[in-house]
N, C-alpha and C positions, 0 to 999 in steps of 0.2 A: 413272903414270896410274891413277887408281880404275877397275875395273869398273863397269861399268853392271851396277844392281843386277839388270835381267833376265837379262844374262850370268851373272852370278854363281848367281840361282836355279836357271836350266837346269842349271849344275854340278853344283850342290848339289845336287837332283834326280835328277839322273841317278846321280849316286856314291850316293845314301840306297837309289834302286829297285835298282839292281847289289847290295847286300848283302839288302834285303827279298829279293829271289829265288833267293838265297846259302841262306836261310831257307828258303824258301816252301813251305808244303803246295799240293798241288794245290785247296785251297778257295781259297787267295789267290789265285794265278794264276789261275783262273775269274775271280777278282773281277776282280784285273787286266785280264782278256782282253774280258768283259764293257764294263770301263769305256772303253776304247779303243773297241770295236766301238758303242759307243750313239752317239756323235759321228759317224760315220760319214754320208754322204749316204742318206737315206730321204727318208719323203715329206716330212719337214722338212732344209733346206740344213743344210749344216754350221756355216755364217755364223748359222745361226735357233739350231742347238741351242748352240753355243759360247756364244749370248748368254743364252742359258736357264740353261746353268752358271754364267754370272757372274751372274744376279742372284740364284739358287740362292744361293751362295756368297757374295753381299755380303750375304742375309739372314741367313745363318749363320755372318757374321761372321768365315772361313778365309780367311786373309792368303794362304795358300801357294795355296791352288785360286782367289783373286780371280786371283793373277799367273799362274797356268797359264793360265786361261780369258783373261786381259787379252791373252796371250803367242800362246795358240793363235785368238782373234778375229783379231787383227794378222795372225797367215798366210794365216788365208782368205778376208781382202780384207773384213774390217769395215771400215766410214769411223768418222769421228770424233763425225759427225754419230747414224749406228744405236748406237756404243756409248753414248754420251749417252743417248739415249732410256730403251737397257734400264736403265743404271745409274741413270736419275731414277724406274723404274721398282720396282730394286731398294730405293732411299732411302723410295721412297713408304712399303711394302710392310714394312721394315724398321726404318724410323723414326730419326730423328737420332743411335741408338747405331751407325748402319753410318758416319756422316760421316767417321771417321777411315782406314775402307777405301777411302771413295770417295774421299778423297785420294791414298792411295799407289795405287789403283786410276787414278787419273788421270794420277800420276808414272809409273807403267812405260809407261801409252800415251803419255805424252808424249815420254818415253824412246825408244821402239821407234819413232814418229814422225817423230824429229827426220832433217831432210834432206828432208822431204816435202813 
């Protein structure tokens, strides 16, 4: 049986950041510890800022932070209907060169989905 390709990324991921910290000066780890801590519940939910990363990220085109942020939406109880929004949000904003993120952006949520 194939992994689902979100399984697969969180592996992949997680085994690339275990070596980066293998590495790390303590400016990385700042950055690290920062990038965690902004996602976090403040005056915006975490459901608001996770959706901000992915259109972030589908403007910029990063395959790997589209499926982070598709991956970490999914946890905190995005519907299908708010990720639609940001992502037509992100297409507007970003123009028909994101079309091919907003596909596999749409495979992992359909992915992470399925049974729902």
């Amino acid at each position: 049986m194939t992994k689902k390709i979100t399984e697969q990324f969180k592996e992949e991921r997680e085994a690339l950041n275990e070596i980066v910290m293998k590495y790390a000066s303590l400016n990385v780890k700042r950055f690290y510890n920062l990038d965690t801590r902004v996602y976090q519940e403040g005056a915006l939910s975490s459901k608001t800022k996770e959706l901000l990363g992915l259109v972030a990220s589908l403007v910029l085109r990063c395959d790997d932070c589209i499926k982070y942020h598709v991956i970490r939406s999914h946890e905190v109880g995005v519907t299908s209907e708010e990720l639609e929004e940001a992502l037509a949000i992100g297409l507007t904003v970003g123009g028909s060169i994101t079309i091919p993120h907003l596909r596999r952006a749409l495979q992992a949520w359909d992915e992470l989905s399925e049974g729902f």
